[in-house]
C-alpha atoms as an extended CHARMM CRD file, in Angstrom:
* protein
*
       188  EXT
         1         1  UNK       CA             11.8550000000       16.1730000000      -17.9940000000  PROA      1               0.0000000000
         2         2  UNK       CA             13.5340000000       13.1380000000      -16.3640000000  PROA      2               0.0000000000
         3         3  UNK       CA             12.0970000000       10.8760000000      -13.9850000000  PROA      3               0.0000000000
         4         4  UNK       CA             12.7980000000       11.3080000000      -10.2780000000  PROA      4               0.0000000000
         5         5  UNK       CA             14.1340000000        8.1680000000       -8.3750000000  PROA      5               0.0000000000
         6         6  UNK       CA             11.6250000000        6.5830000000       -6.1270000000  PROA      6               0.0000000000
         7         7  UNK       CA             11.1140000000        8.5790000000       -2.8090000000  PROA      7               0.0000000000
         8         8  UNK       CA             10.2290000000        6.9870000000        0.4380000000  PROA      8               0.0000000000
         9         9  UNK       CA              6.9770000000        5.6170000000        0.6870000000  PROA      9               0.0000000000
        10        10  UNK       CA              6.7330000000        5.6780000000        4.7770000000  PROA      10              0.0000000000
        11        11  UNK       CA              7.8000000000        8.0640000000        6.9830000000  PROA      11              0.0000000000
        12        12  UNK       CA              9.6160000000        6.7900000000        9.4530000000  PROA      12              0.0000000000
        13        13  UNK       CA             10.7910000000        4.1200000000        8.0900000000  PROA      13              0.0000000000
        14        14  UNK       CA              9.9790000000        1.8300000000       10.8160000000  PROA      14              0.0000000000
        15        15  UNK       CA              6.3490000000        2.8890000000       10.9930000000  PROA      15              0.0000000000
        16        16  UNK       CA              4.6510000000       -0.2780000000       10.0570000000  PROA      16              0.0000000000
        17        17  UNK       CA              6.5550000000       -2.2750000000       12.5040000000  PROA      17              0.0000000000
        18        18  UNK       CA              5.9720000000        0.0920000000       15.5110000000  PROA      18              0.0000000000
        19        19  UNK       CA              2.4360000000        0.8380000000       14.4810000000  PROA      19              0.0000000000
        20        20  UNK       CA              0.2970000000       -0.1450000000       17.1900000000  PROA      20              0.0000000000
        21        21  UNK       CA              2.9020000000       -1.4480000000       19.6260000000  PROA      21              0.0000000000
        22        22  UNK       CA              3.1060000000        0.9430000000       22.9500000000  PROA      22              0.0000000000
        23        23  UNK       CA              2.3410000000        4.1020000000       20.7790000000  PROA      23              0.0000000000
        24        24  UNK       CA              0.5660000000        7.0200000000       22.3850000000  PROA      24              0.0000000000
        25        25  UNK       CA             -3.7480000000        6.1560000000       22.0650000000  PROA      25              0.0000000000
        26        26  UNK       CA             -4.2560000000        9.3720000000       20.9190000000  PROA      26              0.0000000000
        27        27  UNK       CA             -2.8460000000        8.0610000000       17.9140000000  PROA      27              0.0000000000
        28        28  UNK       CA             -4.8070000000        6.7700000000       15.1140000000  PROA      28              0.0000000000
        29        29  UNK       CA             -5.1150000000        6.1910000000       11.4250000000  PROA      29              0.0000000000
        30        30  UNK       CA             -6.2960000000        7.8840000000        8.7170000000  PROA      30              0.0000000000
        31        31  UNK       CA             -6.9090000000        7.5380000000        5.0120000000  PROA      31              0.0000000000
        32        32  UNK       CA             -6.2930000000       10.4770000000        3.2120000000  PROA      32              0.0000000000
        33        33  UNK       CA             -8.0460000000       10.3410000000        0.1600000000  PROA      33              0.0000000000
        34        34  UNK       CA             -5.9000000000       13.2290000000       -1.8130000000  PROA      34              0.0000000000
        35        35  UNK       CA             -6.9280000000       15.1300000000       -4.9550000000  PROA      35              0.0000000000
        36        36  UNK       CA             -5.8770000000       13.9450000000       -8.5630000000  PROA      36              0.0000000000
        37        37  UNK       CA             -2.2760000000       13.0550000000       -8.9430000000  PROA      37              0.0000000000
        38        38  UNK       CA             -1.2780000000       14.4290000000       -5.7600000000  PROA      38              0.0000000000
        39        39  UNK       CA              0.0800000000       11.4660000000       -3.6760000000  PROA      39              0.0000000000
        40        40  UNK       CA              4.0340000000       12.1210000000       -3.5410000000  PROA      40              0.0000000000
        41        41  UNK       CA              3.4560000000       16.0360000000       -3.4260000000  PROA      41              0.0000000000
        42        42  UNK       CA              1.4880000000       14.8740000000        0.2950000000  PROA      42              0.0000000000
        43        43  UNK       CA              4.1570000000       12.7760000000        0.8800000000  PROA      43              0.0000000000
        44        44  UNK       CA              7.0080000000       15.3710000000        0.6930000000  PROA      44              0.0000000000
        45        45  UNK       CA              4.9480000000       17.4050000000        2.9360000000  PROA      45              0.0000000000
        46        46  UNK       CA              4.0120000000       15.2610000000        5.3400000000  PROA      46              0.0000000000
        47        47  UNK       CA              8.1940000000       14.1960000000        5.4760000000  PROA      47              0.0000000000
        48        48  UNK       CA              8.9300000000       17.9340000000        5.8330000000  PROA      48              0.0000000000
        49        49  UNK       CA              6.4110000000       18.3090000000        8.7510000000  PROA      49              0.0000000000
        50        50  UNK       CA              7.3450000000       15.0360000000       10.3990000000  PROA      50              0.0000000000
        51        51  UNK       CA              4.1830000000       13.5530000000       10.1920000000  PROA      51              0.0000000000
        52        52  UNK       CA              3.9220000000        9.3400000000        9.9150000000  PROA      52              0.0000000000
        53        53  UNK       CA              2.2340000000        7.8620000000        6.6800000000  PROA      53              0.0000000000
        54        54  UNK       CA              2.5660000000        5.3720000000        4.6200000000  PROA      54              0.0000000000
        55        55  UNK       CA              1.5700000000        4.7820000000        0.5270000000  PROA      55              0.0000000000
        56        56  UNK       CA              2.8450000000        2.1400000000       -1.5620000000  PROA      56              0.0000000000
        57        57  UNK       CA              4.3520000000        2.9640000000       -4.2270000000  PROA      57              0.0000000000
        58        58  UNK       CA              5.0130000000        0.3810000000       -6.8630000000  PROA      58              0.0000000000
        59        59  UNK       CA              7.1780000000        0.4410000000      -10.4520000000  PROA      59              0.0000000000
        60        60  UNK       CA              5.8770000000        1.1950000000      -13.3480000000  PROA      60              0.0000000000
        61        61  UNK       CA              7.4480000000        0.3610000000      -16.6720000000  PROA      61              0.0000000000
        62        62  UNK       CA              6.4040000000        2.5760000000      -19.8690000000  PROA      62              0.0000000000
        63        63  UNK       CA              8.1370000000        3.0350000000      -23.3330000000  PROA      63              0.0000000000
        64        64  UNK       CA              9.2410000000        7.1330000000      -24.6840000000  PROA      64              0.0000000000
        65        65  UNK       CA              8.0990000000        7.4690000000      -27.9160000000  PROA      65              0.0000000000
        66        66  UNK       CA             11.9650000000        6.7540000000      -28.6630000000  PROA      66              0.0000000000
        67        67  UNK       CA             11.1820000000        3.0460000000      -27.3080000000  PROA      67              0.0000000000
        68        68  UNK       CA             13.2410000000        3.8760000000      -24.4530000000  PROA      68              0.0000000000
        69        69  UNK       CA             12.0850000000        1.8090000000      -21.1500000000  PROA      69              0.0000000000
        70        70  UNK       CA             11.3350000000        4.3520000000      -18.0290000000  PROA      70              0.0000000000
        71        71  UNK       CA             10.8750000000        3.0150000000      -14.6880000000  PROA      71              0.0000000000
        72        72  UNK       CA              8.4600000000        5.3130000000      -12.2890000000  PROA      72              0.0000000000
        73        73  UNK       CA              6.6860000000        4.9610000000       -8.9980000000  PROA      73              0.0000000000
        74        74  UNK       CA              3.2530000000        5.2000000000       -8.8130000000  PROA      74              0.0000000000
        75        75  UNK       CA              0.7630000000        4.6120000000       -5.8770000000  PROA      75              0.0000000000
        76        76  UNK       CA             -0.4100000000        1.7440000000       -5.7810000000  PROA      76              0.0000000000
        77        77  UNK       CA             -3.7270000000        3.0430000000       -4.3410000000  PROA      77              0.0000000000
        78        78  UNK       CA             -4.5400000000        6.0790000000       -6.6000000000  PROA      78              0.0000000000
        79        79  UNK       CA             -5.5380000000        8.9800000000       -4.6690000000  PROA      79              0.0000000000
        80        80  UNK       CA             -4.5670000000        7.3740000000       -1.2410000000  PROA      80              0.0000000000
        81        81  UNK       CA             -2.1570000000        8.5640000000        1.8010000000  PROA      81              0.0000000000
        82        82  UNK       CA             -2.3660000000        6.6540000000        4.8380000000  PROA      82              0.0000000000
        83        83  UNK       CA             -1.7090000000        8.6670000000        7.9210000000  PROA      83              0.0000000000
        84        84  UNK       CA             -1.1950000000        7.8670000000       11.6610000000  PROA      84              0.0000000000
        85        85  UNK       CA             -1.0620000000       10.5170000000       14.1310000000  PROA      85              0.0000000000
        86        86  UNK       CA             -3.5330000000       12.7720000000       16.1300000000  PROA      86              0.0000000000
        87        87  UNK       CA             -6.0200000000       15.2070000000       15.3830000000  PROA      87              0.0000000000
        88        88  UNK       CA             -2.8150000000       18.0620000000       14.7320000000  PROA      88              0.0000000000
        89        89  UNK       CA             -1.3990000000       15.8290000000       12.1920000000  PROA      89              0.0000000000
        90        90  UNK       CA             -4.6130000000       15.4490000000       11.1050000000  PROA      90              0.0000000000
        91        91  UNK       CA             -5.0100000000       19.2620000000       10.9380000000  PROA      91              0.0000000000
        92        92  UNK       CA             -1.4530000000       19.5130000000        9.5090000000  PROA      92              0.0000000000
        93        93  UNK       CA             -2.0450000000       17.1390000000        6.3660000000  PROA      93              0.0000000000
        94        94  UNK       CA             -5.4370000000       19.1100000000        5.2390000000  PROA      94              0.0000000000
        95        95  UNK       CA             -3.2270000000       22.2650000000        5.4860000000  PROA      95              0.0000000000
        96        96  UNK       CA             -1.4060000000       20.9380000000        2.4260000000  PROA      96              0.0000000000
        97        97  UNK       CA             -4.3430000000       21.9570000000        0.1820000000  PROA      97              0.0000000000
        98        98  UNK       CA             -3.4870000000       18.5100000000       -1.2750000000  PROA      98              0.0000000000
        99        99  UNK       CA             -6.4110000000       16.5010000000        0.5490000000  PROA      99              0.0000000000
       100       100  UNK       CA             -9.8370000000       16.2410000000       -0.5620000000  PROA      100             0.0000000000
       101       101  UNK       CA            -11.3900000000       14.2250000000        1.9370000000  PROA      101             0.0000000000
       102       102  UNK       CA             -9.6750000000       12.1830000000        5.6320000000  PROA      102             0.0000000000
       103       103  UNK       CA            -11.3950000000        9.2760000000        6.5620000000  PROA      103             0.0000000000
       104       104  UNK       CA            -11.0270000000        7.4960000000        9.8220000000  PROA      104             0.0000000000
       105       105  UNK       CA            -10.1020000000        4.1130000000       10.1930000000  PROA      105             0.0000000000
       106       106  UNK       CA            -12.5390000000        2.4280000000       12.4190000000  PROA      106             0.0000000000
       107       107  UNK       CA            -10.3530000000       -1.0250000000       12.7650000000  PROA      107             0.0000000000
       108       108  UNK       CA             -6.5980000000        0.1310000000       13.1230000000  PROA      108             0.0000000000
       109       109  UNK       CA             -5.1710000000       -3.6780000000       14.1100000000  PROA      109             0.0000000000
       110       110  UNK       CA             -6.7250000000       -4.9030000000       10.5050000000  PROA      110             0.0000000000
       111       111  UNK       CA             -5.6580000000       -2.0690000000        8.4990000000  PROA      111             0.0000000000
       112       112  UNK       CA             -2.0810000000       -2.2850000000       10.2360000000  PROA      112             0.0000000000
       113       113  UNK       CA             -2.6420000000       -5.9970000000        8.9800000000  PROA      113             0.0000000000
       114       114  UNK       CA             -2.9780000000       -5.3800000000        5.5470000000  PROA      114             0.0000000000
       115       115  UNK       CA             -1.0040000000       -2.8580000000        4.8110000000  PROA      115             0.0000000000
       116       116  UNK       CA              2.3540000000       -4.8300000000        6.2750000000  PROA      116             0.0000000000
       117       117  UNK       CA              1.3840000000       -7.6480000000        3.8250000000  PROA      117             0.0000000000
       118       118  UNK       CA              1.0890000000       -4.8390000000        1.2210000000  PROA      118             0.0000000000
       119       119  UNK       CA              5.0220000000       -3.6020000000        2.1520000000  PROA      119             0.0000000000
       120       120  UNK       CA              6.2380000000       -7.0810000000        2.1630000000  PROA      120             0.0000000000
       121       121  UNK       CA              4.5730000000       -8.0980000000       -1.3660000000  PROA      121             0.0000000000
       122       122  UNK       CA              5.8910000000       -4.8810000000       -2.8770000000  PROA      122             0.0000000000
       123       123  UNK       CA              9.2960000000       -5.8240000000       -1.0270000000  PROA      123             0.0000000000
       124       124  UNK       CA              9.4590000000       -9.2620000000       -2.6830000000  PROA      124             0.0000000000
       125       125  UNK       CA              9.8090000000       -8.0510000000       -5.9040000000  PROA      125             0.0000000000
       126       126  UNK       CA              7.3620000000       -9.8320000000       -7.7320000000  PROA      126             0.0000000000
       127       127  UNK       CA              5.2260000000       -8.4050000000      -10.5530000000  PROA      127             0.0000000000
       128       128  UNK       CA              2.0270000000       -6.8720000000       -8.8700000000  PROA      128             0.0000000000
       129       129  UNK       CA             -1.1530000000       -5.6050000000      -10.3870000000  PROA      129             0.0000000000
       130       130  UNK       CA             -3.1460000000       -3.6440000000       -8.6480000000  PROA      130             0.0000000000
       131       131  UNK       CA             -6.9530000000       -4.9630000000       -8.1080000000  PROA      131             0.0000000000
       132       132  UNK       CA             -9.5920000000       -2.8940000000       -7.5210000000  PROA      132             0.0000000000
       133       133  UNK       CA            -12.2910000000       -5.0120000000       -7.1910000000  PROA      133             0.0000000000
       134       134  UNK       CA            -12.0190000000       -8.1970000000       -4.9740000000  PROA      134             0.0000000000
       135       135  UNK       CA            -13.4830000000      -11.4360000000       -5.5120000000  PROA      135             0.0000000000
       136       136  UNK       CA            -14.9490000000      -14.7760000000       -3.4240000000  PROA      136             0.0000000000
       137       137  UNK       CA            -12.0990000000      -17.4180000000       -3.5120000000  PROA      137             0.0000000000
       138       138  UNK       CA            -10.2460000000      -19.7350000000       -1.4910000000  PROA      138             0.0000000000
       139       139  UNK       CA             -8.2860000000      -18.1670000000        1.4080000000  PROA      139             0.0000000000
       140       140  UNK       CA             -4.5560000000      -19.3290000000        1.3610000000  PROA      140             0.0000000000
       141       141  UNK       CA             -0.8610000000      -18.8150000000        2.8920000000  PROA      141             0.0000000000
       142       142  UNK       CA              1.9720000000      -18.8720000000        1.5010000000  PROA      142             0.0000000000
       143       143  UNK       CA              4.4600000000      -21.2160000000        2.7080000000  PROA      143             0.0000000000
       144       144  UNK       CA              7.9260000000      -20.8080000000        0.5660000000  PROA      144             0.0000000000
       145       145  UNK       CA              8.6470000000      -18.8760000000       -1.9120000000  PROA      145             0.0000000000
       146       146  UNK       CA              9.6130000000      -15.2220000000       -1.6190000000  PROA      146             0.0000000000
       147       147  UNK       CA              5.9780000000      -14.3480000000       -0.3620000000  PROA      147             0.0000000000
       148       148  UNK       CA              6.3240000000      -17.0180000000        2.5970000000  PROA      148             0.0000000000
       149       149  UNK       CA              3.9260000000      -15.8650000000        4.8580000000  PROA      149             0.0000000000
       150       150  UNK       CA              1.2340000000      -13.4550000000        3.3850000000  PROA      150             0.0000000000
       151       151  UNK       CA             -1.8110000000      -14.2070000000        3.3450000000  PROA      151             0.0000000000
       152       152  UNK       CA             -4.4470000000      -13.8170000000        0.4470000000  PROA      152             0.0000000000
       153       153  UNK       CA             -6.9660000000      -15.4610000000       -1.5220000000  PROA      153             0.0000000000
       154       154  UNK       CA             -6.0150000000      -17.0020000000       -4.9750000000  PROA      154             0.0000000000
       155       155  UNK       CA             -7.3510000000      -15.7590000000       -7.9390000000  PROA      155             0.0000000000
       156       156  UNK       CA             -7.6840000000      -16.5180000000      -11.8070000000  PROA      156             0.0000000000
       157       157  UNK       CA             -6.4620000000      -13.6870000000      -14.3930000000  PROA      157             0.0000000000
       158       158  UNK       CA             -5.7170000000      -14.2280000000      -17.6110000000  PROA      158             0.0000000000
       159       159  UNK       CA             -4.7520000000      -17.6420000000      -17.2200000000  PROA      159             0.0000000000
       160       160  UNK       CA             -3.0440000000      -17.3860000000      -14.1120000000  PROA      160             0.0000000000
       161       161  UNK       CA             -2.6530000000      -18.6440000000      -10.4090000000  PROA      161             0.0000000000
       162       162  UNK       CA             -1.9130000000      -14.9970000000       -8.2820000000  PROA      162             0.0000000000
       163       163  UNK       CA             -2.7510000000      -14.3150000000       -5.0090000000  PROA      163             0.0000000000
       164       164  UNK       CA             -4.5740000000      -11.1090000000       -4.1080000000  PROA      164             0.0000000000
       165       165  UNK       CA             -3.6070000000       -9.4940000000       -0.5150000000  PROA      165             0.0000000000
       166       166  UNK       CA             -6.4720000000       -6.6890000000        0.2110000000  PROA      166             0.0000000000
       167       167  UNK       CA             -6.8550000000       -3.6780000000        2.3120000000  PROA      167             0.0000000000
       168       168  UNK       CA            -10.0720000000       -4.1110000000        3.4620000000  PROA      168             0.0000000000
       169       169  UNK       CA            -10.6810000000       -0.4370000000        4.2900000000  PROA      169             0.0000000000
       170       170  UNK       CA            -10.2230000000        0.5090000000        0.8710000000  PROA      170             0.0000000000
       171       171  UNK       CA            -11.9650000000       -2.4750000000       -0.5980000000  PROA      171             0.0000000000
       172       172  UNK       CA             -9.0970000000       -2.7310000000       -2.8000000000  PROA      172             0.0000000000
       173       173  UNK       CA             -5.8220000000       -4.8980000000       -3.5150000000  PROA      173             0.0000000000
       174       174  UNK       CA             -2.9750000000       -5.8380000000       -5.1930000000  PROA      174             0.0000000000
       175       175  UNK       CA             -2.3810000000       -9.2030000000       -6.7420000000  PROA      175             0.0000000000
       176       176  UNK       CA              1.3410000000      -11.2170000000       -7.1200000000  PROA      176             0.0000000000
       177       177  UNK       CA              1.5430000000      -14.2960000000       -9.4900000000  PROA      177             0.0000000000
       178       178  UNK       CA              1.8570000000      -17.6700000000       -8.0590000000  PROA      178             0.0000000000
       179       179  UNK       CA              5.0840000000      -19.1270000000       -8.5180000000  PROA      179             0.0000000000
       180       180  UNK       CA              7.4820000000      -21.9660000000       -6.7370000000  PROA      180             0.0000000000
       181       181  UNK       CA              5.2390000000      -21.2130000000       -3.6980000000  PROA      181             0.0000000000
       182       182  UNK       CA              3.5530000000      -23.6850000000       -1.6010000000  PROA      182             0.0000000000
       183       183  UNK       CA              0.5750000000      -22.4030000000       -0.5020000000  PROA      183             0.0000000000
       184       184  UNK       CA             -1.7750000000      -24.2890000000        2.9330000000  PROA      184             0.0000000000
       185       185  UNK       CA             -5.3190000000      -23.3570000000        2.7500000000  PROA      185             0.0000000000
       186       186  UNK       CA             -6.3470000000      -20.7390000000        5.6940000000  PROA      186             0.0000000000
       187       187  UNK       CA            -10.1650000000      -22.3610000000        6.8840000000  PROA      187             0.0000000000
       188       188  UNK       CA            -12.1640000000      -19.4210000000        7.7810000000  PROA      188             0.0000000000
């Protein structure tokens, strides 16, 4: 069976940007916490229904037993569908019989944050791991570089500078490595 191309991970496209900005209050967001594997199938749905979300999806490169290289998309939040709408969108999404649990987000403006410094590390290009657990460390920016402008505190893996951008909500991340960036220190 061949790998499908990568779908569209936010529906509409411009959802992130408008987020927030003059949108009706009885609006909110949601974290739909889906059941195993079913990510993308939600996300078709919620496309078909019209319904705003977002989930990052980020490459993954994995050998056939042939040593042929595949490129997929996974989530890079297993098991999570971020959804903004009302309480019928709501209503819609748990239709799907793909949702286990829906969550509310209690701080909106922070989760907005973090997931638009999410889309633009995934955008960049850079390698990214994701990081489920996050860890005490200096807070930085980033001031050149291809991640100019994020946010995140560096951490040490296996040797290496990256910085880790986190969704607080979650309590989860993704990392990038540090390099050819200038970074300023952010004082809490």
């Amino acid at each position: 069976m061949p790998i499908l191309p990568k779908e569209p991970d936010v529906y509409p496209p411009d959802l992130l940007e408008r987020a927030g900005a003059d949108e009706p209050c009885e609006a909110t967001w949601w974290g739909l916490y889906t059941l195993a594997r079913r990510e993308k199938e939600l996300m078709r749905r919620l496309r078909a229904m019209h319904v705003p979300f977002y989930c990052p999806l980020v490459p993954r490169r994995s050998r056939t037993p042939k040593g042929r290289i595949c490129v997929s998309h996974v989530p890079l939040f297993a098991s999570y569908v971020f959804l903004y709408g009302n309480h019928d969108d709501r209503r819609q999404a748990l239709s799907t019989n793909c949702v286990a649990r829906c969550l509310p987000v209690v701080d909106a403006s922070q989760l907005i944050h973090d997931l638009r410094q999410i889309h633009q590390l995934i955008e960049s290009g850079a390698p990214i791991l994701p990081e489920s657990r996050l860890h005490a460390g200096m807070r930085v920016r980033i001031r050149s570089g291809v991640l100019a402008g994020l946010e995140g505190v560096v951490i040490r893996r296996q040797g290496e500078e990256r910085l880790l951008v986190s969704v607080s909500f979650l309590q989860r991340g993704a990392s990038a490595l540090l390099e050819d960036c200038q970074v300023e220190r952010i004082d809490a």
